[in-house]
C-alpha positions as CSV (number, residue, x, y, z in Angstrom):
1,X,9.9,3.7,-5.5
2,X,9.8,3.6,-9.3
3,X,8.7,6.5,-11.6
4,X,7.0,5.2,-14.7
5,X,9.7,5.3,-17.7
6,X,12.8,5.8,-15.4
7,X,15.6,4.0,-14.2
8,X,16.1,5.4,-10.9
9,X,15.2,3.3,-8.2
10,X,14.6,4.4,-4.4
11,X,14.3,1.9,-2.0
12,X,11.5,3.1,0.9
13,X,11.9,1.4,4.0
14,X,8.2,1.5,6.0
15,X,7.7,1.7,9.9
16,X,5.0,2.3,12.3
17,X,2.3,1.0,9.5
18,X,-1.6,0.9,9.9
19,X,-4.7,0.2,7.9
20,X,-8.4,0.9,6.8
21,X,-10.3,-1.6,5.8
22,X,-13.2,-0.1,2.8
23,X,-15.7,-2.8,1.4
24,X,-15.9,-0.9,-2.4
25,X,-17.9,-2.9,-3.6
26,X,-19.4,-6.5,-4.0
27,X,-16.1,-7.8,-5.5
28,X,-12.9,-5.7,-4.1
29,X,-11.6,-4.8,-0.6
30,X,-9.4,-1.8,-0.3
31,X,-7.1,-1.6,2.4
32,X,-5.2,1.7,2.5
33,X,-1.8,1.1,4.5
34,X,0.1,4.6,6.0
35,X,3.3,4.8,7.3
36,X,5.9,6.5,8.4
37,X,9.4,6.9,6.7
38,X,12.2,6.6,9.1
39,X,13.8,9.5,6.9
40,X,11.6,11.8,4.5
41,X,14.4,13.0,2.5
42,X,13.8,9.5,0.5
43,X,10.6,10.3,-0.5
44,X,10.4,11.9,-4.3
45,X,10.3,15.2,-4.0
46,X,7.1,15.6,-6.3
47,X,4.9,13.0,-3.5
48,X,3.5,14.9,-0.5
49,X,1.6,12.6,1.2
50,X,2.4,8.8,0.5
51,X,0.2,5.7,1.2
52,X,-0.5,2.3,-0.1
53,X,-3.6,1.3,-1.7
54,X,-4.2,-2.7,-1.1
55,X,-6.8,-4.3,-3.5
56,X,-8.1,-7.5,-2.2
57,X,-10.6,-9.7,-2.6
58,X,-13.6,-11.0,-0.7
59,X,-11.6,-14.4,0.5
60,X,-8.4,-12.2,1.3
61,X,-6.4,-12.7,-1.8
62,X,-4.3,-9.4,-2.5
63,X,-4.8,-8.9,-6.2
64,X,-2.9,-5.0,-6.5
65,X,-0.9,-2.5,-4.8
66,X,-0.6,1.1,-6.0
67,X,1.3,3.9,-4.2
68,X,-1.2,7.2,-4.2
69,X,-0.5,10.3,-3.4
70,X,-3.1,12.5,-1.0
71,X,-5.3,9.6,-1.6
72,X,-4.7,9.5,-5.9
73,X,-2.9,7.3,-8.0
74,X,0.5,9.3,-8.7
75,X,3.7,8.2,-11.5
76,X,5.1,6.0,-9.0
77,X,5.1,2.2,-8.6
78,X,6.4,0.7,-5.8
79,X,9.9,-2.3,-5.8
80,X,8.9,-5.2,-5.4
81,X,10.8,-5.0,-1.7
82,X,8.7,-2.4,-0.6
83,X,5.7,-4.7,-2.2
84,X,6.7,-7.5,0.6
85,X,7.0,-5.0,3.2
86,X,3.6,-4.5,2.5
87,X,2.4,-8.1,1.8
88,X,3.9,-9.0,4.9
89,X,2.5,-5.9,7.0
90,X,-0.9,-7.4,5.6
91,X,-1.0,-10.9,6.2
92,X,0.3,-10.4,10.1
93,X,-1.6,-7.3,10.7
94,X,-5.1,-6.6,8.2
95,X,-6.0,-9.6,6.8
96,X,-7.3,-11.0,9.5
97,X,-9.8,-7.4,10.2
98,X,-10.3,-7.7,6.5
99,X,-11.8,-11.3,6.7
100,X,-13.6,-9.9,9.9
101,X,-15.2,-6.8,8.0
102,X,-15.7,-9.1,4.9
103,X,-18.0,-11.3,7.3
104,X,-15.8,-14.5,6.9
């Protein structure tokens, strides 16, 4: 993880992920993804309750992913190796629901 303006960089490895599946709106998917962090100690001291919001589209294109905090966008972004844990948690495991739920 990233905070905005800083330089220090924390690598977050994810295990044990599962996903929601919300149709917002006419145009965007959200999938949230939780996790489990095989130690919280790595976790920012200032995040409480860490999950992954998943923007998508309609035809199952992933078009953002924001870390939030209790369910809010927080200061944080994630690396772009915690990004492919994520992308790759998502194409094996929720796309496939999302195209389901998505009625395609």
């Amino acid at each position: 993880m990233i905070a905005y303006g800083s330089v220090d960089i924390r690598e977050l490895r994810f295990m044990n992920m599962r996903s929601t599946i919300d149709l917002r709106d006419e145009q965007w998917i959200d999938v949230e993804v939780r996790f489990d962090l095989p130690d919280r100690g790595e976790l920012p001291e200032d995040i409480s309750d860490l999950s992954a919001l998943l923007i998508c589209t309609y035809s199952g294109d992933i078009v953002q992913i924001v870390p939030q905090d209790e369910g809010r966008d927080c200061e944080y972004q994630f690396t772009e190796a915690e990004k492919n844990q994520l992308r790759d948690y998502y194409e094996r495991q929720a796309k496939q629901k999302l195209l389901s739920a998505a009625g395609i």
